[in-house]
KEVEX-82971 format. One record per residue (C-alpha): residue in one letter; x, y negated, z negated. Coordinates in steps of 0.5 Angstrom, whole numbers, plus 500, padded with zeros to 3 digits. Each point is the difference from the previous one (the first is absolute). Example, Ala and Ser with C-alpha at 12.3 -4.5 7.8 and 13.67 -1.06 7.14 Angstrom:
A525509484;S502493502;
//
This chain:
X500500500;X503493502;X498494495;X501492497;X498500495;X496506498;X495498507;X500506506;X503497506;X498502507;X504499505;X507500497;X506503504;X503507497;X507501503;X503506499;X507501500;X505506501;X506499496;X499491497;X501497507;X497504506;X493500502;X497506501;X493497500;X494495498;X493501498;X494495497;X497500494;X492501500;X495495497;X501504493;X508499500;X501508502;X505502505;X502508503;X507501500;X501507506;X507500498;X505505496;X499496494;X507503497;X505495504;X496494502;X499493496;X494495501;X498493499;X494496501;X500492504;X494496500;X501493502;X507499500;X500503493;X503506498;X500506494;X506504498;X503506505;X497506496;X503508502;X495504501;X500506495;X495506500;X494495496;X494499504;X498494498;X505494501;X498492497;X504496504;X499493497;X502494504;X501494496;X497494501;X505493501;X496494498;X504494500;X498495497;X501493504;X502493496;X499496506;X497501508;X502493504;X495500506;X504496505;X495498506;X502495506;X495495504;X497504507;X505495506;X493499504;X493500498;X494498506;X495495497;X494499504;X503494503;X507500499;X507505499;X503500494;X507500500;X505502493;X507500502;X504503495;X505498496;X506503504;X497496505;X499493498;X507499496;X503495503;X496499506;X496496503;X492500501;X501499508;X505506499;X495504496;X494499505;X504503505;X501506497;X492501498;X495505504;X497498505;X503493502;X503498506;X505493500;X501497506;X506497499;X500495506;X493496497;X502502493;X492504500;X497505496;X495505502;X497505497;X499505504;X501496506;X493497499;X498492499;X499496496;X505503494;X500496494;X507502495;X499499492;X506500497;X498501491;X493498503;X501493503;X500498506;X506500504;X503497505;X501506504;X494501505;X498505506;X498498507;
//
């Protein structure tokens, strides 16, 4: 029977190993926790892993009944840190918005950081945005009007 602490598993991996290291063969536990070993049971070892969790290798003997027992590690955390970023593009209604992140916006330039944006073309010969290659586009730079324009 394979448990954490005291509860049946079903579906734990039961290796079984000739000598402490070659595998010879595997099989599941069952909703119940028991398992069937087919093997000579005088020369062989087996474990149990569940989940990255292990029980201690046991030898086989004659005995019918084996508990393997696989050993819960909780691990009480002191501290999560959530880290999150802002999305670089997001579509309103009428308007793209574009977040540029802080590698790209050390010591650069707004018209600069335009250029890099999703979606903008930039004439450099009328100094014209456009977004899309339509008319009329309209560039807010920290949500005021700038001097920028489209076609």
């Amino acid at each position: 029977m394979i448990t954490i602490k005291g509860e049946p598993i079903e579906y734990a991996t039961i290796i079984i190993l000739n000598g402490k290291k070659n595998i010879v063969s595997s099989t599941l536990s069952t909703a119940d926790g028991s398992f069937n070993i087919t093997e000579d049971s005088s020369s062989i070892y087996i474990y149990a892993t569940y989940l990255a969790q292990r029980s201690d290798t046991v030898k086989m003997s004659k005995q019918t009944n084996i508990i393997l027992t696989i050993a819960s590690r909780e691990k009480m955390l002191n501290e999560v840190q959530i880290q999150g970023t802002n999305q670089i593009i997001s579509r309103r209604a009428d308007r793209f918005i574009f977040t540029p992140n802080q590698s790209i916006t050390q010591g650069a330039a707004a018209i600069d950081i335009l250029k890099l944006a999703p979606f903008i073309q930039f004439d450099n010969k009328s100094e014209i945005f456009s977004i899309l290659n339509k008319e009329n586009t309209i560039i807010y730079i920290n949500n005021r009007k700038s001097k920028y324009h489209g076609l």
